[in-house]
C-alpha positions, -999 to 999 in steps of 0.1 A, spaced: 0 0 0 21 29 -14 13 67 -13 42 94 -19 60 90 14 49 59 27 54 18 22 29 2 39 25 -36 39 -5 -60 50 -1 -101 59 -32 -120 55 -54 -86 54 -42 -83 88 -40 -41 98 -12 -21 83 -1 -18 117 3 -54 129 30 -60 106 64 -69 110 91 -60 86 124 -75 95 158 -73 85 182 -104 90 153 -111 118 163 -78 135 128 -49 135 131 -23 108 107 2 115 93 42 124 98 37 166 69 67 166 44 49 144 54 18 135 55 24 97 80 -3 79 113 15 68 115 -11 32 126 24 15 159 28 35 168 -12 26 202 -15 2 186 -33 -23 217 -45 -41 227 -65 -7 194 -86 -8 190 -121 -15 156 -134 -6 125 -124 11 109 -145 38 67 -142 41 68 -159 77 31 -170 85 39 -183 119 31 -169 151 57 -190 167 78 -158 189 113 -173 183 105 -178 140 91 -140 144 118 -133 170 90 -105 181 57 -111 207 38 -91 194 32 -93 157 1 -95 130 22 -115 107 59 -107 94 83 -104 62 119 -112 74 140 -95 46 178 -113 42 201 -92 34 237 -111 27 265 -107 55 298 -110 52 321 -114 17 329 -143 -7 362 -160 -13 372 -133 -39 371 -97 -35 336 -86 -53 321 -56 -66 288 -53 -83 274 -19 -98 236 -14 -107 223 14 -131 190 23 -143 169 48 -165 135 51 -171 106 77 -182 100 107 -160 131 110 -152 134 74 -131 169 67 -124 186 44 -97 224 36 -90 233 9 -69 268 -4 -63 288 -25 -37 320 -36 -28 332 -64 -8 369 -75 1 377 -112 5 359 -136 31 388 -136 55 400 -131 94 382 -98 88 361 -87 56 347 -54 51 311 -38 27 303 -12 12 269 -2 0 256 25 -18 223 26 -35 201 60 -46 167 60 -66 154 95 -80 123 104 -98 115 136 -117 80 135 -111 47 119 -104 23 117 -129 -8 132 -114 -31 141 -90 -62 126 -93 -83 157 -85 -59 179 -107 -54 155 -138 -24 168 -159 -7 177 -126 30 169 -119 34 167 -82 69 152 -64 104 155 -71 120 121 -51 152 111 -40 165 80 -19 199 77 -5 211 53 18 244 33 26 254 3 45 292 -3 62 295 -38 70 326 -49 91 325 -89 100 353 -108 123 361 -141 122 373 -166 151 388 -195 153 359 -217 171 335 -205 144 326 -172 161 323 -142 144 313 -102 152 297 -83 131 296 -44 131 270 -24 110 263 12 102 235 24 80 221 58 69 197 67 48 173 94 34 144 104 15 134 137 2 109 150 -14 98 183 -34 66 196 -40 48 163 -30 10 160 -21 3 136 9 -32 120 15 -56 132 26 -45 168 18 -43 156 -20 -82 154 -20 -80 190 -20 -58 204 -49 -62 237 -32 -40 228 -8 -1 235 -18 25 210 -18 48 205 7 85 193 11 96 165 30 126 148 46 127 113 63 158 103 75 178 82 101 214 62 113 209 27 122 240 8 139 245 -26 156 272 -47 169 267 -85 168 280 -117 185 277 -147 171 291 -183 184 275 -217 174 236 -213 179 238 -181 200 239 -145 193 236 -112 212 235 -82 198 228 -45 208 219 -16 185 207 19 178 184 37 152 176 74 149 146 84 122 136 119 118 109 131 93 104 168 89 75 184 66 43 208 68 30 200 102 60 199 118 91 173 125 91 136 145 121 125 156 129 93 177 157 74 191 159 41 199 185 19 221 179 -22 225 193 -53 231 187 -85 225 195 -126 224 188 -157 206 198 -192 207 187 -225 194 197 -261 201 186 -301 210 165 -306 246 160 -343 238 146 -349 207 132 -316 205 145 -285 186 143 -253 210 145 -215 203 144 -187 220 148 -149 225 142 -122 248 153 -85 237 147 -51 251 142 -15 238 138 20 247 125 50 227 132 84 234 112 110 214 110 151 208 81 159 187 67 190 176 33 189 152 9 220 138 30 237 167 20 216 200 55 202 211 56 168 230 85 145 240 68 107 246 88 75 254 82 40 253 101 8 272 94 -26 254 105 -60 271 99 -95 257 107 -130 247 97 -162 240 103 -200 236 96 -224 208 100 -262 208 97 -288 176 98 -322 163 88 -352 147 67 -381 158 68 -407 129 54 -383 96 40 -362 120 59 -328 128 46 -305 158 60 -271 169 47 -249 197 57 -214 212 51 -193 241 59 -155 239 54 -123 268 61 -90 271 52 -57 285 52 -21 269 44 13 288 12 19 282 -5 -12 267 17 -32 301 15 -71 298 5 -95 266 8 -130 256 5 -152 228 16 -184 214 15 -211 185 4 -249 183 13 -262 152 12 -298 133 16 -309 102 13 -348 88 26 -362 57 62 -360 33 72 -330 26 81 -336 -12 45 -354 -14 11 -350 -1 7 -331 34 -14 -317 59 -8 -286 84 -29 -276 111 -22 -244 137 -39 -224 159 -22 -187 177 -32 -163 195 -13 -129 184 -7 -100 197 -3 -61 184 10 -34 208 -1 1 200 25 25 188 40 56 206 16 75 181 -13 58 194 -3 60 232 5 98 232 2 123 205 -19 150 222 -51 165 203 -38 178 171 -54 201 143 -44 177 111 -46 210 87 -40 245 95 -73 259 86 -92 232 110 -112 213 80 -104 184 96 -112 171 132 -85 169 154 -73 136 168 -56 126 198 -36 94 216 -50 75 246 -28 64 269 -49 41 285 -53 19 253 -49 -21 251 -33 -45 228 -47 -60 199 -51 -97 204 -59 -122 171 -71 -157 181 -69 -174 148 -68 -211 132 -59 -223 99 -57 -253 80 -33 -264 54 -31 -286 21 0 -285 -5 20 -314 -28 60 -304 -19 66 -267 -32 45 -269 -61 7 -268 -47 -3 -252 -13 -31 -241 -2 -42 -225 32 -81 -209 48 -80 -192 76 -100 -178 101 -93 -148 134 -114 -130 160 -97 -97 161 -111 -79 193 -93 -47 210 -89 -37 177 -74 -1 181 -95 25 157 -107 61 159 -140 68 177 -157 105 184 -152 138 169 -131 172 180 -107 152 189 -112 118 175 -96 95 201 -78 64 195 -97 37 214 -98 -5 219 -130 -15 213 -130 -27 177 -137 -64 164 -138 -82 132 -140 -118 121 -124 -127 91 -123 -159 67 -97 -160 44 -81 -181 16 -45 -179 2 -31 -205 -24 2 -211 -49 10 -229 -78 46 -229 -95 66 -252 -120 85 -254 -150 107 -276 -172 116 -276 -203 98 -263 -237 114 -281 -265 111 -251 -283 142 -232 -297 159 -246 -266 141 -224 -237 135 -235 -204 103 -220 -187 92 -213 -153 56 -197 -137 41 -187 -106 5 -182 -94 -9 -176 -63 -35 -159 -47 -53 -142 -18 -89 -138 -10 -108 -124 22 -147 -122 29 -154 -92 36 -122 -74 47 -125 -46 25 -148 -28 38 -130 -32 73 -93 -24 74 -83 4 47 -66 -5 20 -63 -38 18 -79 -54 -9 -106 -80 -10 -86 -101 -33 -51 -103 -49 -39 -126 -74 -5 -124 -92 11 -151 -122 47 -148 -139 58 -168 -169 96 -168 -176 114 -185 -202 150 -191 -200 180 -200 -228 215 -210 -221 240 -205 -247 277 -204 -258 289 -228 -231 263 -217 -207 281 -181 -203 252 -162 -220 218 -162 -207 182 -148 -224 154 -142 -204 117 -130 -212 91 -126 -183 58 -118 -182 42 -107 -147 3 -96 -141 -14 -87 -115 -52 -82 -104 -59 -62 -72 -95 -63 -58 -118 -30 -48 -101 -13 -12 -121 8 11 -109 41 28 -131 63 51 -155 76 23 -138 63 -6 -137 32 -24 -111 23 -48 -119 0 -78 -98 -31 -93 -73 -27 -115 -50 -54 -137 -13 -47 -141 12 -66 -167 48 -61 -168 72 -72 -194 109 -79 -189 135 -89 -212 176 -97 -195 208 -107 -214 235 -123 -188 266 -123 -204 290 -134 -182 295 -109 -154 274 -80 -174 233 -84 -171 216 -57 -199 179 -57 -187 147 -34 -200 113 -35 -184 81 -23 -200 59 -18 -170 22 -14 -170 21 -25 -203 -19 -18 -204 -13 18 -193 -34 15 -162 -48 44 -141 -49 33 -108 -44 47 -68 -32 27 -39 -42 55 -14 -72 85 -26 -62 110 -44 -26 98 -60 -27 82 -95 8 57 -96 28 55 -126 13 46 -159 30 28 -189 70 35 -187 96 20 -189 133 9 -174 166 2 -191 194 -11 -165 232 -26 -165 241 -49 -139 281 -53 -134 298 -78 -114 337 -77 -112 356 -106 -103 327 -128 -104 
């Protein structure tokens, strides 16, 4: 769910706000509102995603979570030195540069990361068509430092820092009004952490600044935690654990009403698995306690039956939990525009946690079928009730009944020698549209690639296709219809050079993902990828 400053994301239609974004299992997010920081990631150093469906604490390695995407971004070097550069165009002005460096996997190997994204402009606003709003531009860099031991422990030392600007950008729900001038703003932060790791433990303890200044005002937040994990044998049994701890300092200042908030977070949990014949199990306790929200609990039972390259079986039940943010706790009544056409809104500091009871049952054929319904009992849910100032209170519910599925394969063609390869999958929930903004009431995306080696395997031709169709999405007083995207892309790998173009939004779409903001029609994106002593 993208507008022009934010990166939302949404788990099993679960709130915005109960998700999870991790980085190498560590939290990357706002420590004011809980917002996911994806835009500040060095793309260049990642090497998969992880959609982690669990509720198990020590998978999650966080309590209190509506669902989680663990991003992995690679650590340490190779056994050569390696460099990699990254360099794209595109149409309104779309431009990226993304390069790293990384010296030999040693006693001690050092990274480098740069990567920078810019765009000219938006296309429009929807309630000024022909408008160009937003002149964007992404900076951030990563400093890796790993040591090695000899009993196959290692430390690693990270520094990050990153930031977005933006120029003449229109942020909903002031964009409903074209009246309304645009504003500048700047989000930016330092990240650091210092790591231990020795067999199946590691400790670490880290540090993360964020700042956004714009119109209303400035947020600024600093954040200082700790924390441990290990994993081993009790018997037959697999165990793993963590506890951490965190505390968040804050100096606000918003439409002119200065505030300085802060926030202490404790937790941890235990998980335990095995197998029992063709039967695997795995179950987790989790606790904490935050100011404000205090104590909360949840857990995980899970089984599954069958092989897992055949025909199997899962079954799990959770409770989950979601904290409210600093932003919900304590932001005093605030006038959201300067003229006071909108009501004010204000914190509660006596709020509650979220809690999720939820079951779901699972069918899939090794990697290439799965299929999964669900079903939760949201209560507590944290919303906005009243008027002048709306308050943030616990006393929404919801039940929801969902369905997600996947289908992939490939093989071989037989035709002029390519190899192909597709993905479908799919998400459907009854009736959570019209309940939690934004997220859609279905989702289904399919990719066909076809693939062909040549000269000695040292050139490669690719040709994808990807489309996607995103179901109608409900904000307060607006609904949003469906809309179809289909994306071409065309690569040439020869040896260490990759020469890729994409043609995206082939059908020339117009579309929003928040009111009021049209995102990019048909353009397109040329790009180099170099790798040096690969």
């Amino acid at each position: 769910i993208r507008d022009s400053s934010r990166t939302l994301f949404s788990v099993d239609g679960r709130t915005v706000k109960g998700m999870t974004l991790l980085v190498n299992g560590v939290p990357w997010s706002d420590p004011y509102n809980d917002d996911p920081l994806a835009r500040f990631l060095t793309l260049s150093r990642v090497r998969r995603v992880e959609v982690i469906y669990s509720a198990s604490p020590a998978l999650t390695g966080r309590a209190a979570s509506g669902g989680v995407i663990n991003i992995v971004i690679e650590e340490g070097g190779r056994k050569p030195p390696f460099a990699a550069g990254d360099f794209t165009w595109g149409a309104n002005g779309r431009k990226s540069r993304k390069a790293w460096f990384s010296s030999p996997d040693a006693f001690i190997n050092g990274t480098i990361a740069y990567d920078e994204y810019m765009q000219d402009y938006f296309e429009s606003v929807a309630g000024n068509p022909g408008a160009l709003t937003g002149l964007y531009n992404s900076r951030s860099v990563l400093l890796d430092l790993t040591m090695r031991g000899k009993a196959a422990d290692r430390v690693l030392v990270r520094l990050r820092r990153f930031e977005d600007s933006y120029e003449g950008t229109r942020n909903w729900p002031e964009l409903r009004d074209p009246l309304q001038p645009p504003e500048d703003v700047r989000y930016s932060g330092f990240d650091s952490e210092i790591r231990y790791v020795r067999g199946g433990a590691e400790v670490s303890v880290r540090q993360r600044f964020v700042e956004m200044k714009r119109k209303a005002g400035q947020t600024s937040g600093l954040v200082l935690g700790g924390a441990a994990t290990w994993q081993g044998m009790a018997g037959p049994a697999d165990v793993k654990g963590f506890v951490s701890a965190e505390r968040a300092e804050f100096e606000n200042e918003l439409w002119g009403v200065r505030f300085a908030p802060d926030a202490d977070r404790a937790e941890g949990g235990l998980t335990l698995g095995g197998m029992a014949g063709q039967l695997r199990w795995r179950g987790g306790l989790s606790a904490g306690t935050m100011t404000g929200s205090g104590f909360f609990a949840g857990g995980e039972a899970a089984v599954s039956h069958g092989d897992e390259k055949g025909l199997y079986q899962t079954l799990m039940a959770a409770r989950r939990v979601r904290t409210p943010t600093v932003e919900e706790l304590y932001q005093p009544a605030l006038e959201r525009l300067p003229d006071g056409d909108m009501l004010s809104t204000s914190g509660d500091p006596d709020l509650g946690h979220e809690t999720s009871d939820e079951i779901s049952l699972g069918l899939g054929y090794g990697t290439a079928v799965r299929a999964d319904i669900f079903a939760r009992f949201e209560r507590s849910r944290i919303e906005i009730e009243g008027s002048d100032p709306a308050v943030y209170a616990s006393d929404g519910s919801d039940d929801v009944i969902g369905l997600r599925a996947s289908l992939d394969g490939g093989g071989a063609t037989g035709v002029a020698l390519f190899d192909y390869r597709w993905q479908l999958s799919g998400h459907w929930f009854a009736d959570r549209a019209e309940i939690t903004p934004g997220v859609p009431e279905y989702y289904v995306l399919g990719g066909l690639w076809l693939t062909r080696p040549s000269f000695r395997k040292t050139e490669t031709l690719t040709i994808g296709v990807r489309a996607s169709e995103t179901g109608s999405r409900f904000f307060p007083g607006v609904e949003l219809g469906s809309y179809t995207l289909i994306d071409l892309s065309v690569s040439l790998t020869v040896m260490g050079v990759v020469v890729k173009f994409e043609m995206k939004n082939i059908l020339d779409e117009k579309y929003e993902t928040v009111p009021g903001m049209y995102m990019p029609g048909q353009h397109y994106r040329f790009g180099i990828n170099w790798r040096l002593f690969n």
